[in-house]
DSSP file (Angstrom, degrees, kcal/mol; ACC not computed):
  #  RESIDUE AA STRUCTURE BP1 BP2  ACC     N-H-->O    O-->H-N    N-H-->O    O-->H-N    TCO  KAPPA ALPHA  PHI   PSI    X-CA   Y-CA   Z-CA
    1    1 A X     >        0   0    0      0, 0.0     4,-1.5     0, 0.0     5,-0.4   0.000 360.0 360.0 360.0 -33.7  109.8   37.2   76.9
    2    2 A X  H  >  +     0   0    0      1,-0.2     4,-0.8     2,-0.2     5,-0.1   0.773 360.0  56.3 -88.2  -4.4  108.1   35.7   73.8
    3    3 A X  H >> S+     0   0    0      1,-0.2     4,-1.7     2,-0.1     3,-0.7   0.916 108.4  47.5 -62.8 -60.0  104.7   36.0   75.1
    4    4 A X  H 3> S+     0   0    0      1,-0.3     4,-1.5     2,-0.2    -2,-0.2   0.813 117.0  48.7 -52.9 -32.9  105.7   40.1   75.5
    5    5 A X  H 3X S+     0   0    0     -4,-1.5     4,-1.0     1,-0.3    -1,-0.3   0.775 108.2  55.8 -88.2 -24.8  107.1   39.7   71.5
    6    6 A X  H XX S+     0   0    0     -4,-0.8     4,-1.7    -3,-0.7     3,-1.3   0.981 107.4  41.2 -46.6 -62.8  104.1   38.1   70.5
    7    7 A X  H 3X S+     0   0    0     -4,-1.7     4,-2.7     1,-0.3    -2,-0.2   0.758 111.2  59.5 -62.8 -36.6  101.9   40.6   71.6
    8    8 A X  H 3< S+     0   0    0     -4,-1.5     4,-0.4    -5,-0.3    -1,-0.3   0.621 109.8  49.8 -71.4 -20.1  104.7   43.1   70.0
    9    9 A X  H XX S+     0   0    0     -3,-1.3     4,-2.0    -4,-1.0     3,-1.2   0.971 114.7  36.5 -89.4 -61.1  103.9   41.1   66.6
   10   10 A X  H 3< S+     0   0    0     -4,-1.7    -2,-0.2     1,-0.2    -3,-0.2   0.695 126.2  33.1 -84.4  -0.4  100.2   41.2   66.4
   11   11 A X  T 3< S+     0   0    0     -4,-2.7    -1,-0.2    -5,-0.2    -2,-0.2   0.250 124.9  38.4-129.9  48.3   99.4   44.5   67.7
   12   12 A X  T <4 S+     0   0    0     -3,-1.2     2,-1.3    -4,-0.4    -3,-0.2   0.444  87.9  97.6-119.7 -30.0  102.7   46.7   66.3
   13   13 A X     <  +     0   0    0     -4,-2.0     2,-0.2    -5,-0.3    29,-0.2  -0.352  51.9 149.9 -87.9  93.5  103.2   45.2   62.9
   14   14 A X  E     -A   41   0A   0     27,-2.5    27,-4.8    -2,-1.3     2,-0.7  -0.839  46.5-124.6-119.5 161.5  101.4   47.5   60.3
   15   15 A X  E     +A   40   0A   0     -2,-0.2     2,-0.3    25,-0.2    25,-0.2  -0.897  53.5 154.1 -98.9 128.8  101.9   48.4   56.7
   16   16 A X        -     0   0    0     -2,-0.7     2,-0.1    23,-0.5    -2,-0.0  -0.950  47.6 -96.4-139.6 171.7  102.1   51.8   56.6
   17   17 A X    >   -     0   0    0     -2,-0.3     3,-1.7    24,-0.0    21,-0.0  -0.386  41.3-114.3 -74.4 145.3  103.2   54.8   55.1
   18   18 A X  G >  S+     0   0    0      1,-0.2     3,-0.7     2,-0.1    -2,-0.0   0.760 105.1  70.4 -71.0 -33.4  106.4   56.6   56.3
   19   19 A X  G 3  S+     0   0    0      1,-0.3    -1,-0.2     0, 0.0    -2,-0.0   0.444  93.6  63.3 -17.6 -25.3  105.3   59.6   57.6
   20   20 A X  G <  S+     0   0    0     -3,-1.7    -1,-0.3     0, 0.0     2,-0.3   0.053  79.8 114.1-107.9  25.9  103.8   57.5   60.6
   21   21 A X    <   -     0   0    0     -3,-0.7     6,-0.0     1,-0.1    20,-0.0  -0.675  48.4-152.0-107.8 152.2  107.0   56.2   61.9
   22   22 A X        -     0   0    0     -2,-0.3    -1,-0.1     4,-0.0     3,-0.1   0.327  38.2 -89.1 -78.7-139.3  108.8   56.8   65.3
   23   23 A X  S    S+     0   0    0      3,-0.0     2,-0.3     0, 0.0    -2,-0.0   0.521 120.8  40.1-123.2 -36.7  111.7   56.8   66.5
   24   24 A X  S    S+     0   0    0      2,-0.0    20,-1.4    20,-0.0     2,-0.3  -0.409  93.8 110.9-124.4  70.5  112.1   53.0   67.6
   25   25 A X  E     -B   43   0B   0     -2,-0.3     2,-0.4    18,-0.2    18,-0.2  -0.884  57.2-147.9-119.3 151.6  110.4   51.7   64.5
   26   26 A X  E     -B   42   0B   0     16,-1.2    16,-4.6    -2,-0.3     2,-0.2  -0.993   8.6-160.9-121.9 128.6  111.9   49.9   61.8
   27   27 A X        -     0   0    0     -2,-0.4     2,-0.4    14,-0.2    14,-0.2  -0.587   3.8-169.5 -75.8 167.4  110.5   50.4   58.2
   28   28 A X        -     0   0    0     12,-0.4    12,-3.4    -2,-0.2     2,-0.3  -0.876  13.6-146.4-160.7 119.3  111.3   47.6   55.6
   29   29 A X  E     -C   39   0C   0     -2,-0.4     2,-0.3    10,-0.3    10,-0.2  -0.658  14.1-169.5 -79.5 148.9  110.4   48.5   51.6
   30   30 A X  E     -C   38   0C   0      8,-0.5     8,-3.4    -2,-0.3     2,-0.5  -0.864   1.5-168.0-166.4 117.4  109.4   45.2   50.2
   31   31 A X  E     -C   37   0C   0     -2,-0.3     6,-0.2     6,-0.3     2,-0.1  -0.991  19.8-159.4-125.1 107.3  109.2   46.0   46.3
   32   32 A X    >   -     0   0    0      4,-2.4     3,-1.3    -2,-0.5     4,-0.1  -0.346  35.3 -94.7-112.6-150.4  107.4   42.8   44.3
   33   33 A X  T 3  S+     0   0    0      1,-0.2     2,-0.7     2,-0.2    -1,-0.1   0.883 119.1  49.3 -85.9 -22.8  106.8   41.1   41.3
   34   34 A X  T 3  S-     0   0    0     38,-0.2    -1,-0.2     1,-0.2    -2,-0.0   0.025 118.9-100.5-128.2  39.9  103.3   43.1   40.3
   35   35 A X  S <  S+     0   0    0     -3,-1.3     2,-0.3    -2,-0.7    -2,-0.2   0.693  78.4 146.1  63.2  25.0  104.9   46.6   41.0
   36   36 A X        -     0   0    0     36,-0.1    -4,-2.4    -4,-0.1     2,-0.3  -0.669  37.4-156.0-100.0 133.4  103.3   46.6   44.2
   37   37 A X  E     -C   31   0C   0     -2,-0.3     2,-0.6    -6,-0.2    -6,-0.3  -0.999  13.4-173.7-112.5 116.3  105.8   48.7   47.2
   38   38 A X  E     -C   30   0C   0     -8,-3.4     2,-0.6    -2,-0.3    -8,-0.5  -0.953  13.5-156.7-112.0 124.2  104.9   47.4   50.6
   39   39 A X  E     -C   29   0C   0     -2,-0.6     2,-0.7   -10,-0.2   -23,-0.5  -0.920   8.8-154.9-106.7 145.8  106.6   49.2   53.5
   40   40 A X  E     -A   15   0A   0    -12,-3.4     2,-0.5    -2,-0.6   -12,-0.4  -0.881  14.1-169.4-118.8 110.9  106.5   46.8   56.1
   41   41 A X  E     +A   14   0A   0    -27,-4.8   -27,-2.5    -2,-0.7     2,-0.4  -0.860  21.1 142.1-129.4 124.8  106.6   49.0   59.7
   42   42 A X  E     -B   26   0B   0    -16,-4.6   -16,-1.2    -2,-0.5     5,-0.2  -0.996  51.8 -71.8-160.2 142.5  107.2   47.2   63.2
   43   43 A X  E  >  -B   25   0B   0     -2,-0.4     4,-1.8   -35,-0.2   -18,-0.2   0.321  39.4-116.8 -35.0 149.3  109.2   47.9   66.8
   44   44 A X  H >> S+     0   0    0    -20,-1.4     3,-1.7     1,-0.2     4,-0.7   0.913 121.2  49.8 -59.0 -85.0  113.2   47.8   67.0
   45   45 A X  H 3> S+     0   0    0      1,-0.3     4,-0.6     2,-0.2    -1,-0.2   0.468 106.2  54.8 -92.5  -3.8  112.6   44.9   69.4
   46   46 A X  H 3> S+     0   0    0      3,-0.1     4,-2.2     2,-0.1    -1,-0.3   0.950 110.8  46.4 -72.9 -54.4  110.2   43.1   67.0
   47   47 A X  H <X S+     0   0    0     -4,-1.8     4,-1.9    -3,-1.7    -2,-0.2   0.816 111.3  45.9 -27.9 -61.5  112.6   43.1   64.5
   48   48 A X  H  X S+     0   0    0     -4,-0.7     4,-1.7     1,-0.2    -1,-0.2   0.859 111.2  56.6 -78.8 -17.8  115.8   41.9   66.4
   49   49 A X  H  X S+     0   0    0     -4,-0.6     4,-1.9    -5,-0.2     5,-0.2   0.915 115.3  36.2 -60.0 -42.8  113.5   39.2   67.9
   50   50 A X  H  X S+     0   0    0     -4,-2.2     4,-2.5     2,-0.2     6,-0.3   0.842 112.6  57.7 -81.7  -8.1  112.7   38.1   64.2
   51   51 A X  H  X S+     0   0    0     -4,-1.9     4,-1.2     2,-0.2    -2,-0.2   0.958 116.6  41.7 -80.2 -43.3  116.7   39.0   62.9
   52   52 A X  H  < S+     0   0    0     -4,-1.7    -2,-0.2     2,-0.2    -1,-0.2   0.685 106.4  59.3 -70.9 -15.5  117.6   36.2   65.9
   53   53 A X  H  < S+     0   0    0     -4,-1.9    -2,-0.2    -5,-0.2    -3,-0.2   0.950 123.1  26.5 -53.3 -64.3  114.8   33.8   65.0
   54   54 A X  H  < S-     0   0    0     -4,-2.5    -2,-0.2    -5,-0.2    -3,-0.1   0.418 114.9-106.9-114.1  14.0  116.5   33.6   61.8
   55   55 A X  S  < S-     0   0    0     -4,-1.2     2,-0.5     4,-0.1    -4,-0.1  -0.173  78.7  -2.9 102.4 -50.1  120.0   34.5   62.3
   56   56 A X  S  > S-     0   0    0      1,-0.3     4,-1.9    -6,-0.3    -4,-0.1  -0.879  76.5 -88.6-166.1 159.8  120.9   37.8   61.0
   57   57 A X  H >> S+     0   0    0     -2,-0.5     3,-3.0     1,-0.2     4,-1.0   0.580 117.0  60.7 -28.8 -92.5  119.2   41.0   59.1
   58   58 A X  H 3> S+     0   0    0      1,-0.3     4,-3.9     2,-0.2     5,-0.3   0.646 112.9  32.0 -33.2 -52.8  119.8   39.9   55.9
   59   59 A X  H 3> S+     0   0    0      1,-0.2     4,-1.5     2,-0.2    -1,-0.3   0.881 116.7  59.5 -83.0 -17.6  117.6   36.2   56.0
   60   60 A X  H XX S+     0   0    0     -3,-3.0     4,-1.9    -4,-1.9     3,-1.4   0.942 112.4  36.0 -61.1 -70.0  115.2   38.1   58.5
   61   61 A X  H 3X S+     0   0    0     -4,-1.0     4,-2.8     1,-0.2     5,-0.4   0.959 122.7  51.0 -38.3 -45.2  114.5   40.9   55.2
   62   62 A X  H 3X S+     0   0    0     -4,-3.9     4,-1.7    -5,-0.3    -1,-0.2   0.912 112.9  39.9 -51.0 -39.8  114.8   37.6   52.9
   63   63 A X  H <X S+     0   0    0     -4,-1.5     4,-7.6    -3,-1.4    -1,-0.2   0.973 112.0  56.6 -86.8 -32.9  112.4   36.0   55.0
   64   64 A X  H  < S+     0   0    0     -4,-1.9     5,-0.3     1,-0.2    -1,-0.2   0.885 114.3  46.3 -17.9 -62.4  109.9   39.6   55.4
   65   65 A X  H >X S+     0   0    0     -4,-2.8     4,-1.9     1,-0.2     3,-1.0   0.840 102.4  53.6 -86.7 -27.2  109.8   39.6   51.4
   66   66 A X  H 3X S+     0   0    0     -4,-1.7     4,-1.8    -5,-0.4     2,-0.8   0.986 113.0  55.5 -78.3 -39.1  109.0   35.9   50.3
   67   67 A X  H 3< S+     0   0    0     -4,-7.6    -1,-0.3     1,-0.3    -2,-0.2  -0.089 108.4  39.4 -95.2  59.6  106.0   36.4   52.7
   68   68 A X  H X> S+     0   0    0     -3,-1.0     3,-1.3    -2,-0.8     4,-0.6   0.007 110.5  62.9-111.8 -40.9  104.7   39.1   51.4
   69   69 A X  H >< S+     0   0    0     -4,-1.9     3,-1.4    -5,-0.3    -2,-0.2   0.968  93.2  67.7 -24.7 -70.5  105.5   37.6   48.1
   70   70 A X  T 3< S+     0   0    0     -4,-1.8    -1,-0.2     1,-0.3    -3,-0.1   0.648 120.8  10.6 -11.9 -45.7  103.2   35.0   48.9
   71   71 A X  T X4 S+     0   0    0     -3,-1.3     2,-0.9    -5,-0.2     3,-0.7   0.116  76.1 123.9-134.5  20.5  100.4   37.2   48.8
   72   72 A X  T <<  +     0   0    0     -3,-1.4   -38,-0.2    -4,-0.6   -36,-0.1   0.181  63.9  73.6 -87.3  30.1  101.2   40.1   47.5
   73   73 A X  T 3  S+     0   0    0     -2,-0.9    -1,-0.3     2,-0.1     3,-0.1   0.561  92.2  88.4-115.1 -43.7   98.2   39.9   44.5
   74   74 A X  S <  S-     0   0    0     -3,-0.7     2,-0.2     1,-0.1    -3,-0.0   0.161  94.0 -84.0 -63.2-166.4   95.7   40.6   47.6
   75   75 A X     >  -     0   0    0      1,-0.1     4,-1.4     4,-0.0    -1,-0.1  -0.389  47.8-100.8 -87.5 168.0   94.6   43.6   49.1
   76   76 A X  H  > S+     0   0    0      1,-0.3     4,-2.8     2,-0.2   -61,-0.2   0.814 111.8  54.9 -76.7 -43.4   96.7   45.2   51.6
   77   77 A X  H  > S+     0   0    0      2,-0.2     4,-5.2     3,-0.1     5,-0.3   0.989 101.3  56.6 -40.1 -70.5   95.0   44.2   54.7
   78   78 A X  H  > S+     0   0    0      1,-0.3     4,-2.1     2,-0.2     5,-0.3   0.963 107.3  50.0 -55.9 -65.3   95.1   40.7   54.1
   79   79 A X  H  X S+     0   0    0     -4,-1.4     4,-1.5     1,-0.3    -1,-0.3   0.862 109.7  51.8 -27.3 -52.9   99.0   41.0   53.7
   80   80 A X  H  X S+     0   0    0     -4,-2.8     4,-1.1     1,-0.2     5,-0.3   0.965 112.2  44.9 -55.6 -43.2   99.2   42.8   56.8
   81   81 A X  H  X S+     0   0    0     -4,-5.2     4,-1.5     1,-0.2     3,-0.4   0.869 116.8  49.9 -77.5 -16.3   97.1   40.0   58.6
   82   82 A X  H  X S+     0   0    0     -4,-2.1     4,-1.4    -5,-0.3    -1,-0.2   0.738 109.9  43.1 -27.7 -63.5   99.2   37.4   56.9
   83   83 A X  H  < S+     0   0    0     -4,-1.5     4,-0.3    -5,-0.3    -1,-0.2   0.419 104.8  60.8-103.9  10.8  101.9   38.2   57.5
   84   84 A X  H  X S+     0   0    0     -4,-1.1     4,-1.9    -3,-0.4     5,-0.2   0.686 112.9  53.3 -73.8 -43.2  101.0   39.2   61.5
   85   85 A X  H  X S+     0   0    0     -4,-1.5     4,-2.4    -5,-0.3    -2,-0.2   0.933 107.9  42.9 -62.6 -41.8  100.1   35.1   61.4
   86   86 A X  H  X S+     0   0    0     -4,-1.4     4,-0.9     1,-0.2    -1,-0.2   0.882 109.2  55.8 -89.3 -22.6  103.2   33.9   60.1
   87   87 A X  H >> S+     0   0    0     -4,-0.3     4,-2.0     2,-0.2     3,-1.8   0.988 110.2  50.5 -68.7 -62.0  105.2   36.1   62.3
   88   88 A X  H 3X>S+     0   0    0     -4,-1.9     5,-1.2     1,-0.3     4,-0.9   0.935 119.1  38.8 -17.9 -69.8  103.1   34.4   65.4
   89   89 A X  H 3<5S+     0   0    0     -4,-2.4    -1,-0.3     1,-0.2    -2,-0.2   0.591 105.2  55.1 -96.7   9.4  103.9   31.4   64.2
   90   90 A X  H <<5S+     0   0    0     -3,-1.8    -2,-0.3    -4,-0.9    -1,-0.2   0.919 108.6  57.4 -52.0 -75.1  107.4   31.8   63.1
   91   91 A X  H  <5S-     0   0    0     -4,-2.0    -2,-0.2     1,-0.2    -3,-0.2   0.554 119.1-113.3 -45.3  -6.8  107.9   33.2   67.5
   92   92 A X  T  <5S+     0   0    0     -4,-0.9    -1,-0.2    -5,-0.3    -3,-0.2   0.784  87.5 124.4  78.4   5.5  106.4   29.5   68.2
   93   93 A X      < +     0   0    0     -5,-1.2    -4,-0.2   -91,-0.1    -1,-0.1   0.232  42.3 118.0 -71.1 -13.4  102.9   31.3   69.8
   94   94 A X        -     0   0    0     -6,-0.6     2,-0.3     1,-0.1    -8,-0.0  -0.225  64.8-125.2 -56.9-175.4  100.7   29.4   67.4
   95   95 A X              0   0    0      0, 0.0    -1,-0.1     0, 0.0    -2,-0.0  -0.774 360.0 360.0 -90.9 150.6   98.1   27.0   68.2
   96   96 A X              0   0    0     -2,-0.3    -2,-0.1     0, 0.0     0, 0.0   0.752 360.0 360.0 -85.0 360.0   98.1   23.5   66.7
């Protein structure tokens, strides 16, 4: 099952605009320090994989916004791919 959520990470997890959502998508608004709005858009079953990785909605959204925090002075790509890596290696997929 985490191979299948892996895959779910890097090739579902975009920022996009809402208009381009489904029906079992989750969006996440992510508001930072340098007036920058990220909506953050990625599968129900990506989501509840990362809300049990880290115990419940709330510290999954907590954890969503400090990384994108992190970076959130680049350009909007690199945040997406950023934060497609950490998700990877949050799920324990990573390489050493």
């Amino acid at each position: 099952m985490a191979k299948d959520v892996t895959s779910d990470f890097s090739q579902r997890m975009t920022v996009l605009s809402p208009e381009k959502t489904s029906m079992d998508q989750v969006v996440k608004k992510i508001d930072c320090n340098q007036q920058r709005c990220f909506l953050v858009q990625m599968s129900q079953k990506t989501y509840d994989h990362l809300c049990l990785r880290l115990g419940n909605s709330h510290k999954a959204d907590c954890w969503l916004s400090s990384r994108i925090e992190e970076v959130d002075t680049l350009p909007d790509r690199t945040v997406e791919a950023y934060l497609r890596i950490m998700m990877r290696y949050l799920s324990g997929s990573a390489g050493p």
